[in-house]
C-alpha positions as CSV (number, residue, x, y, z in Angstrom):
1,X,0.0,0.0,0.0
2,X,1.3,3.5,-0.5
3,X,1.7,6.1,2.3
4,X,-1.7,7.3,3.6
5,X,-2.4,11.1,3.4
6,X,-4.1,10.7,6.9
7,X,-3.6,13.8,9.8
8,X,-0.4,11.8,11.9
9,X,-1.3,10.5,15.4
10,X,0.7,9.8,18.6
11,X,-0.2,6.1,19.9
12,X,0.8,5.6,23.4
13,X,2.5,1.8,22.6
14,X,3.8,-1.4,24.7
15,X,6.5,-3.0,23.6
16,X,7.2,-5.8,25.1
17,X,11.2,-6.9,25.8
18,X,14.2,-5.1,25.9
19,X,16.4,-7.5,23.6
20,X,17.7,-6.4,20.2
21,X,14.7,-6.3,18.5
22,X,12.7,-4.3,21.2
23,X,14.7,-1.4,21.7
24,X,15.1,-1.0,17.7
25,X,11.5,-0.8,17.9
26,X,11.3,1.4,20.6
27,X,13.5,3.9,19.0
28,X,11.7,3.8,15.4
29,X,8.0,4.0,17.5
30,X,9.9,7.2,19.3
31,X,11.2,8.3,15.8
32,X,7.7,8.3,14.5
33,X,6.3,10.4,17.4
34,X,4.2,7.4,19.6
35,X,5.1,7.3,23.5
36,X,6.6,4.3,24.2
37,X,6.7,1.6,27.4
38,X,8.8,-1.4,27.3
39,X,8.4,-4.3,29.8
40,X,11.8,-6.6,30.2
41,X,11.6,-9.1,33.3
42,X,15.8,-9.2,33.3
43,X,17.8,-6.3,34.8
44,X,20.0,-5.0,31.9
45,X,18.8,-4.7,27.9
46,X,20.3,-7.7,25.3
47,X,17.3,-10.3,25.6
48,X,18.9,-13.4,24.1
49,X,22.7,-11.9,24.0
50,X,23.1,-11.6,28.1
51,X,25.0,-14.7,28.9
52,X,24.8,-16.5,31.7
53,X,26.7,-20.1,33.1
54,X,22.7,-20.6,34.3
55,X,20.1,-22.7,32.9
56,X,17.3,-24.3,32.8
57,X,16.8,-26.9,36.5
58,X,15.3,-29.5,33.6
59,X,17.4,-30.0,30.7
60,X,15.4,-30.2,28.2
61,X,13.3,-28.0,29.4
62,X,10.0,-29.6,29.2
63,X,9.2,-29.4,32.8
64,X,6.6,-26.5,33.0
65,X,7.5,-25.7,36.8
66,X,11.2,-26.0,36.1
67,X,13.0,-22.6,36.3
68,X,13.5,-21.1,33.0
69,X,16.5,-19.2,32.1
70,X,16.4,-16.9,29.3
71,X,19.2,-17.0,27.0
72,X,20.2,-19.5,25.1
73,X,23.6,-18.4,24.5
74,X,26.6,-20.8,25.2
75,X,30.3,-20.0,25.7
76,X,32.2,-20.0,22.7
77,X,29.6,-18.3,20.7
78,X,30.7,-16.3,17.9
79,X,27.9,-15.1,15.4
80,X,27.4,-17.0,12.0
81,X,27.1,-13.6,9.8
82,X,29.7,-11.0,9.2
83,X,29.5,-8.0,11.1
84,X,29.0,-5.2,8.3
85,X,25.7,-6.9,8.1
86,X,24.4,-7.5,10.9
87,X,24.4,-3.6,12.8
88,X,21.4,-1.3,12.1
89,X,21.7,0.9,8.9
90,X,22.5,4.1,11.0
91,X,24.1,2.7,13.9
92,X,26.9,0.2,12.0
93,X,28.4,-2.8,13.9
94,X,32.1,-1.3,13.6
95,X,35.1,-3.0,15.4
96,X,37.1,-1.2,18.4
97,X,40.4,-1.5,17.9
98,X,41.3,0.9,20.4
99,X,39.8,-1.1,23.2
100,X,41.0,-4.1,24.7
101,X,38.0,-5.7,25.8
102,X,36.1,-5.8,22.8
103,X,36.4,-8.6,20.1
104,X,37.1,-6.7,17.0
105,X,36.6,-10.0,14.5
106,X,34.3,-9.7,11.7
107,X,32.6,-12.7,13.3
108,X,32.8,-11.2,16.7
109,X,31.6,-13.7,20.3
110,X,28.4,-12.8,21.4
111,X,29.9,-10.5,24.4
112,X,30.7,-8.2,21.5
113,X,27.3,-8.2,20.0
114,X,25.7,-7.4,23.6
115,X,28.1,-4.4,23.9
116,X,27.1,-3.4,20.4
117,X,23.1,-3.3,21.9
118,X,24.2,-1.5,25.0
119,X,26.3,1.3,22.8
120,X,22.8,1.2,20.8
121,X,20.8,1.7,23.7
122,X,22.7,4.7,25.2
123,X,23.4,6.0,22.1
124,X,19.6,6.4,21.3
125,X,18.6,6.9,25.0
126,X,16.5,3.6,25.0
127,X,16.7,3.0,28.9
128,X,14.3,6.3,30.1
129,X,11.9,3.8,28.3
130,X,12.2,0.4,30.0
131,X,10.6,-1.1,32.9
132,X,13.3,-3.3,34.1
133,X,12.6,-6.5,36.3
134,X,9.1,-6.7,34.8
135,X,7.1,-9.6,33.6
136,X,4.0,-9.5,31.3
137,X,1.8,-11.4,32.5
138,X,-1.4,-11.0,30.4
139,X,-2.3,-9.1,27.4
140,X,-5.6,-8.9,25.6
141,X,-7.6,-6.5,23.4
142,X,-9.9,-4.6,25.5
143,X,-13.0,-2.0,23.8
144,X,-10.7,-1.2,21.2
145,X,-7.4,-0.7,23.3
146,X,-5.0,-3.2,24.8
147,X,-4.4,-4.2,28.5
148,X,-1.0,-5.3,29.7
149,X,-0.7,-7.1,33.2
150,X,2.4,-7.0,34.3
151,X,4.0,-7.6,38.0
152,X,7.5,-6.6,39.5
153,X,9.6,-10.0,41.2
154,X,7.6,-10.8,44.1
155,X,5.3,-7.7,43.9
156,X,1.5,-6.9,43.0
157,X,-0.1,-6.9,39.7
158,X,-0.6,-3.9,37.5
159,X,-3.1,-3.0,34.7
160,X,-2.6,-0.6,32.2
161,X,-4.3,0.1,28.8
162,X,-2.4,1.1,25.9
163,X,-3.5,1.7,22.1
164,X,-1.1,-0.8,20.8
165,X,1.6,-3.3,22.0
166,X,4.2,-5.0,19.8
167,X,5.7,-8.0,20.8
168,X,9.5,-8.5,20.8
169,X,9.9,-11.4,23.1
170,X,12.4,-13.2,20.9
171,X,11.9,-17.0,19.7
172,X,15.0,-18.7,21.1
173,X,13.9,-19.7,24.6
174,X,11.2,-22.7,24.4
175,X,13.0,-25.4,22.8
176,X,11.6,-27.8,20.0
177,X,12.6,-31.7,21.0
178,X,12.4,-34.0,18.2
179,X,10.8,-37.1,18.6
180,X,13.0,-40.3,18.4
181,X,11.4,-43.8,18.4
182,X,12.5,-45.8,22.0
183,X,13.9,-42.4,23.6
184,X,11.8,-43.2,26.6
185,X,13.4,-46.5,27.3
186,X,17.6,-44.9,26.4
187,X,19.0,-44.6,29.8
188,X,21.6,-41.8,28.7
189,X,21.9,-37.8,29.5
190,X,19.0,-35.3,27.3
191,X,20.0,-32.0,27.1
192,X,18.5,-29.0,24.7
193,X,21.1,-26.5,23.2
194,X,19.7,-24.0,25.2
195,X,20.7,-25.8,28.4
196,X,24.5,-26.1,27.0
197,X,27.4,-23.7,27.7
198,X,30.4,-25.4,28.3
199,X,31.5,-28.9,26.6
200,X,33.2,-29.9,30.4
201,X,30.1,-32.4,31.3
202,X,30.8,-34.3,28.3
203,X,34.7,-35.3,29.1
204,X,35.1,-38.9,27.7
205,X,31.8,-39.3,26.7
206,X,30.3,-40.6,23.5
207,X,27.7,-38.1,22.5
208,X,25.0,-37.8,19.6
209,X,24.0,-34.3,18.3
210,X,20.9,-33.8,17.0
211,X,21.4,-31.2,14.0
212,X,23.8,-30.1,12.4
213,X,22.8,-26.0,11.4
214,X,24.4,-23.2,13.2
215,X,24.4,-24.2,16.3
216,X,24.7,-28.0,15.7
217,X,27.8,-27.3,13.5
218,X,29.1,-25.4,16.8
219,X,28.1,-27.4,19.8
220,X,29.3,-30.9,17.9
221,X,33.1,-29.3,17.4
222,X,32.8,-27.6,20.8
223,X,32.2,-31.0,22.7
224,X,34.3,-33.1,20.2
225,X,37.3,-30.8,22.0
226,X,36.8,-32.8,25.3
227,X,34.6,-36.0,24.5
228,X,35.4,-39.3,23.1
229,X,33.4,-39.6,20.6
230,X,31.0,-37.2,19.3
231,X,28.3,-38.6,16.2
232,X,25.8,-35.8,14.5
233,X,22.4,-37.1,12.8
234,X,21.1,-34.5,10.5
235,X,18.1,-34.8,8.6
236,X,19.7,-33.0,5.7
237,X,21.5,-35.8,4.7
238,X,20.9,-38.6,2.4
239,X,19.8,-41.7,4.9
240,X,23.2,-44.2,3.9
241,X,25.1,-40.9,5.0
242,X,28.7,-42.0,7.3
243,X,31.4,-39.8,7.4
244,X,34.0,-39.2,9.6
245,X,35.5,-35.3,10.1
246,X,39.0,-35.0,11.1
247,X,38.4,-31.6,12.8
248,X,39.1,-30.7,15.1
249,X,39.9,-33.7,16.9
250,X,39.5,-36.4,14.4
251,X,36.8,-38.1,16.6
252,X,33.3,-36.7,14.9
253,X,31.3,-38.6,12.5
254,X,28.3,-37.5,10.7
255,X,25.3,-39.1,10.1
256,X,21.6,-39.5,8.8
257,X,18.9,-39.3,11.4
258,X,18.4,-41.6,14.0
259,X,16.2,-44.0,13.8
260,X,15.7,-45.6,17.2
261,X,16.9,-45.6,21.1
262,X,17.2,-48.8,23.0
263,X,17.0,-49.3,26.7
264,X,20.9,-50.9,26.5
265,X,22.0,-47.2,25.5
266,X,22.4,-47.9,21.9
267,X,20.8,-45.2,19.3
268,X,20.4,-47.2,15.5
269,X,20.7,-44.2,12.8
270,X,18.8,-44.9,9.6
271,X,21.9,-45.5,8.5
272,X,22.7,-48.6,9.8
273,X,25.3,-47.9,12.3
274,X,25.0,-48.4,15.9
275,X,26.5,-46.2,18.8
276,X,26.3,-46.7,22.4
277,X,25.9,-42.9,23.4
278,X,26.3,-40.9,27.2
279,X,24.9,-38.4,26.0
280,X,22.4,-36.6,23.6
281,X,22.1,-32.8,23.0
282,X,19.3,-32.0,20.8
283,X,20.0,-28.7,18.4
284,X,16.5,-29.3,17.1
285,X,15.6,-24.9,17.0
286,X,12.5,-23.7,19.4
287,X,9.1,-22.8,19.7
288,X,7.3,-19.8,18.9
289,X,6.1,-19.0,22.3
290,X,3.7,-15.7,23.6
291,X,1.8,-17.6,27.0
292,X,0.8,-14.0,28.0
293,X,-1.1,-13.4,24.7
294,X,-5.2,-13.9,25.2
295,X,-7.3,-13.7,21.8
296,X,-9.6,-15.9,22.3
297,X,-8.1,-18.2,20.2
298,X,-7.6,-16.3,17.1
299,X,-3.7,-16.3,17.2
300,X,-2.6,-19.6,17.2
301,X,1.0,-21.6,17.0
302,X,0.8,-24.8,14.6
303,X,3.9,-26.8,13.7
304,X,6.3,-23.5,14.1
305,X,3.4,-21.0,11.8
306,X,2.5,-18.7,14.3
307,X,-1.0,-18.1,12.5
308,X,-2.1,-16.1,10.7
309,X,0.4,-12.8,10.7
310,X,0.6,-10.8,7.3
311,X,3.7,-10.6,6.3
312,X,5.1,-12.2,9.4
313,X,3.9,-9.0,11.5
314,X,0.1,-8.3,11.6
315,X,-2.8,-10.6,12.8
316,X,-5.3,-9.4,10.3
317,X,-7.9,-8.8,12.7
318,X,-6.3,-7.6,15.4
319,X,-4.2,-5.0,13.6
320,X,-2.5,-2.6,13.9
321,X,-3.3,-2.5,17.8
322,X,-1.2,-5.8,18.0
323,X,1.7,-6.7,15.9
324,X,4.7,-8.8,16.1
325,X,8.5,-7.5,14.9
326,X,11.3,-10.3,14.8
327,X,9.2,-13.7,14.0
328,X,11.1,-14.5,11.0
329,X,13.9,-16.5,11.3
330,X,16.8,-14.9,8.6
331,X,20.3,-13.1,8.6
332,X,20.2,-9.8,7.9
333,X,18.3,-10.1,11.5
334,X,18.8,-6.6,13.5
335,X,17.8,-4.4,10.4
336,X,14.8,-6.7,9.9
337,X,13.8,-5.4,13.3
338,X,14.5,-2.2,11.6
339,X,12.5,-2.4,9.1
340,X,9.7,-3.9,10.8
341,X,9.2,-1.9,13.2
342,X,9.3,1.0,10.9
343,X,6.3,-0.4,9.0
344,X,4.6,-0.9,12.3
345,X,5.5,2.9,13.6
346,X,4.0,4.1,10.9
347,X,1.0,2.0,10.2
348,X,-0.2,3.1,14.1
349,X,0.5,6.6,13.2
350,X,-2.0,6.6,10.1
351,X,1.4,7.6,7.7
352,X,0.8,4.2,6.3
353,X,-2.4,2.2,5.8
354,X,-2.8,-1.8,5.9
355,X,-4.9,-3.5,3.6
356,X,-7.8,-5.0,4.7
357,X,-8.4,-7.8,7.3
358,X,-10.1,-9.8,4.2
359,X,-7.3,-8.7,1.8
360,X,-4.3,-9.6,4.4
361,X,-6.2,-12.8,5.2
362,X,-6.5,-13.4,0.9
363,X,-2.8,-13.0,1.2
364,X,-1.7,-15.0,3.8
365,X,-3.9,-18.0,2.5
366,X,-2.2,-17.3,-1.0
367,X,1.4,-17.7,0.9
368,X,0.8,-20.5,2.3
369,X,-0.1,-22.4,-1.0
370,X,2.9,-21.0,-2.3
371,X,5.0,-23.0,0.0
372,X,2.6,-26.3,0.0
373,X,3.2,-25.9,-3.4
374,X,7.3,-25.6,-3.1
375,X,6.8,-28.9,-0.4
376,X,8.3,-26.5,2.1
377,X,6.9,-27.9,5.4
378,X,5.0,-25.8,7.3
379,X,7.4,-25.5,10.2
380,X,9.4,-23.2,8.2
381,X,6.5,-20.7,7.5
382,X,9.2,-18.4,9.0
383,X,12.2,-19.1,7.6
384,X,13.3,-16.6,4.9
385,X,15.8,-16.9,2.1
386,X,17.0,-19.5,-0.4
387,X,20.1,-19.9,1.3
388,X,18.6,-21.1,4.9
389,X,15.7,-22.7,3.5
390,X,17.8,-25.3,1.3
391,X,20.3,-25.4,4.2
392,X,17.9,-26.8,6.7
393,X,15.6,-29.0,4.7
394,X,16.2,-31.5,1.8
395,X,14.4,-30.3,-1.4
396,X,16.4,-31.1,-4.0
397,X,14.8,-29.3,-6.9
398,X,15.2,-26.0,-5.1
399,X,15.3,-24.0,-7.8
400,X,11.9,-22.1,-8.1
401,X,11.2,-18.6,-7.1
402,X,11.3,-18.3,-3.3
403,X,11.4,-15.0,-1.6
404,X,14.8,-14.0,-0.6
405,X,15.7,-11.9,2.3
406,X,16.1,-8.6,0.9
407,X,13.4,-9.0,-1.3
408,X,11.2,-9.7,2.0
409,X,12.8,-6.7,3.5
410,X,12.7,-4.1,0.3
411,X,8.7,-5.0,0.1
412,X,8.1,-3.7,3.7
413,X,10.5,-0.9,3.5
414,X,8.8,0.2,-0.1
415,X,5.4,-0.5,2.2
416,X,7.0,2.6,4.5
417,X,8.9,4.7,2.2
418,X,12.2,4.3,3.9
419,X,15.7,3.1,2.2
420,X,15.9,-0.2,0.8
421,X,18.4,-3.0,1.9
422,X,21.7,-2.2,0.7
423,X,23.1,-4.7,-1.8
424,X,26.5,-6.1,0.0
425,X,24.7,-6.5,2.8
426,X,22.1,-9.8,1.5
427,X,24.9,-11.1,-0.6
428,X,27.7,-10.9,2.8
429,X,24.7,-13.4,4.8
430,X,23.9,-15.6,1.7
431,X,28.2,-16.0,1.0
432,X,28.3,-16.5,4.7
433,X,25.9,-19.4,4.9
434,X,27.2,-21.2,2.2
435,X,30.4,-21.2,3.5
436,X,28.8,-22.4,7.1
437,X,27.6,-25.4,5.1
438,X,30.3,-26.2,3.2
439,X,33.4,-25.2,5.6
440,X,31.9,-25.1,9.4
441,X,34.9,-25.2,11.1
442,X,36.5,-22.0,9.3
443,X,33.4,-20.1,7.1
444,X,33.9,-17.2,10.2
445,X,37.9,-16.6,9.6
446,X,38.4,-18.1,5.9
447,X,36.1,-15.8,3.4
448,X,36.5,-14.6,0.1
449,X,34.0,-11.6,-0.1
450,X,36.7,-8.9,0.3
451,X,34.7,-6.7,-2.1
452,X,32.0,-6.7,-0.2
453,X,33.6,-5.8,2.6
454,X,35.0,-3.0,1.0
455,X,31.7,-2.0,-0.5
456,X,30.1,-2.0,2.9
457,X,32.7,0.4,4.6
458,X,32.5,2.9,1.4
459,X,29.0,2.8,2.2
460,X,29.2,3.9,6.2
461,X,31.8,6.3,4.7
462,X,29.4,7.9,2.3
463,X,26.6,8.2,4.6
464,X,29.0,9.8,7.2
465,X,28.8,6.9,9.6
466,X,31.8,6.6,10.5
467,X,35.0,8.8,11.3
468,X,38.0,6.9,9.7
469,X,38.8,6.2,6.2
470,X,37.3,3.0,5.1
471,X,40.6,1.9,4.6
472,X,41.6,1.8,8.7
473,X,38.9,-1.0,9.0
474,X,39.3,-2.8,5.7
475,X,43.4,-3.2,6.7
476,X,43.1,-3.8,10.7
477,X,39.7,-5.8,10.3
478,X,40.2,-10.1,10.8
């Protein structure tokens, strides 16, 4: 739709969490003149990126009264895109060379993108805006408005109506556990990726790995460090799939999925071999989960499709008083918070018009036979881009038209009139991830994009973004 000649309006907006993708919506809900609360039951902004040795008190986390820690985020974490590409548009992601304590690698460790969020929420005063140490509770549409319950640790419950609330909450916290025939019987150790942070617990052992993406990739070499033996099953591959990889330790072996568990601690993969496993760690992604979110049904989560959503941000008919920034799982991640949240800033100020309920609905329906259609399943309603899509699931006539990420991006940043997605930016993630795939060990030290580095720090340069020649990052950058 094209920009709306409607008077402007000043929505007074919840947002809720104070991760990455809240406080870039905060800002751009600021920029666009609404008044903005944001609820965040930790102490500090970073969501997902605030470490912690903590986890879960059930390992797999399926134990609703366990205690739930938040992050997901495990030691030797470094981040699986370059980045040039990962740092908001006017705020870049540029390396400190003149400080010590920062990790100036174009794949920096995730301590480096949390201090990247902080410098982003001081930078844009973001903090004046956040209820720290505050959990939503409940939120559900009220005579036209939206109420939030929310409580303080230990304290009473508040209510408080608002004109619209966004959800940020993030999607890396419930995990998904795959199913595997006999598990209930295997006497070994379950853990969830979300549980692990150290390899240490798996000294000696002979451990199974369930997935083998991003963070399977990582984990399997992490614990292979310490471990005996360490085997991956990934559904990717071809069912007769064996192989063995000599790094790092020359003791991992990758396989096809697992076919069953036995009670003598054996786990049978489809491809015929057997291994008596310690241990299993599933990498097996998460769950879309909002358990504060009441409408009467209407939003509903289904195999991973959180349902229905135009474009992966608006609930047809519960828009624009409720909308959703950060659902779809992609690269170019913090300035598709950007972008999103624009679209959502300006749709609540009348700058921008939706289509209607019926028209979004038309659309979504329309989607959704588009990927029935591709035989992408419909846990990956959310996953954008060629690259990722082919990555994670076996199709192997992928080669018809599937959206990419920047053309995802470029259609809701034409939908708000701001600047499209700069061109080195989708082809730095795509180069990255096919180097992930085909060189895991060494896709975030080895690269051969050079010119797209260069491009992207002529870029900053031209837009007066940063204060250095691009040449002092281009020649001290690793």
């Amino acid at each position: 739709m094209a920009p709306a000649q409607n008077p402007i309006t000043s929505k007074h907006v919840a947002v809720i969490g104070a991760g990455a993708a809240g406080i870039i919506t905060s800002r751009e809900l600021r920029r666009e003149g609404h008044s903005v609360v944001v609820y965040e039951r930790e102490k500090q902004v970073g969501g997902l990126w605030v470490y912690t040795p903590k986890s879960d008190s059930d390992p797999l986390s399926l134990d609703p009264t366990r205690s739930k820690v938040h992050s997901s985020i495990y030691e030797s974490l470094r981040t699986n895109v370059p980045r040039e590409s990962m740092g908001v548009r006017d705020f870049p992601f540029l390396p400190r060379f003149d400080d010590e304590s920062r990790d100036p690698r174009r794949y920096p460790n995730h301590r480096e993108v949390l201090a990247y969020i902080q410098d982003f929420a001081r930078e844009f005063k973001i903090e004046e805006m956040i209820r720290f140490e505050t959990e939503v509770v409940r939120v559900e549409p009220v005579d036209g408005k939206w109420r939030v319950q929310s409580k303080k640790s230990g304290g009473f419950l508040k209510d408080e109506i608002y004109d619209a609330v966004v959800v940020c909450n993030g999607h890396y916290t419930e995990p998904n556990i795959t199913h595997i025939p006999g598990i209930k019987s295997w006497p070994g150790k379950q853990i969830h990726s979300h549980n692990y942070r150290v390899p240490d617990p798996f000294e000696n052992e002979v451990v199974v790995v369930i997935g083998n993406f991003a963070s399977g990739a990582d984990i399997s070499r992490d614990i292979a460090k310490v471990a005996k033996e360490v085997h991956i099953a990934s559904r990717a591959k071809e069912p007769h799939t064996y192989e063995k990889i000599s790094v790092p330790q020359n003791n991992l072996w990758m396989h096809s999925e697992i076919d069953t568990a036995h009670d003598d601690g054996s786990i049978v993969f489809k491809n015929g071999k057997v291994v008596f496993a310690d241990s299993i760690v599933y990498c097996t992604g998460y769950k879309y989960n909002f358990p504060f979110l009441e409408t009467n049904g209407y939003l509903r989560i289904d195999e991973k499709r959180v349902e229905p959503l135009y474009k992966h941000v608006f609930p047809p008919a519960l828009a624009p008083g409720l909308s959703f920034v950060g659902v779809p799982a992609m690269g170019i991640v913090f300035v598709m918070f950007e972008i999103q949240s624009k679209w959502v800033s300006a749709v609540l100020s009348g700058r921008v018009t939706l289509p209607s309920p019926e028209k979004m609905i038309e659309d979504i329906n329309a989607w959704y036979a588009s990927l029935d259609a591709l035989g992408i399943p419909k846990r990956h309603t959310h996953t954008i881009g060629r690259i990722q899509v082919s990555s994670v699931i076996s199709l192997t006539s992928f080669k018809k038209t599937y959206l990419s990420q920047s053309e995802y991006l470029n259609w809701v940043a034409e939908e708000c009139g701001c600047e499209l997605v700069e061109r080195w930016r989708g082809q730095e993630v795509d180069g990255g991830y096919l180097r992930l795939v085909a060189h895991p060990e060494t896709y975030r030290d080895e690269w051969d994009d050079d010119e797209l580095i260069e491009e992207a720090y002529k870029d900053f340069s031209k837009k007066k973004l940063i204060s250095f020649d691009p040449t002092y990052y281009i020649e001290n950058g690793k």
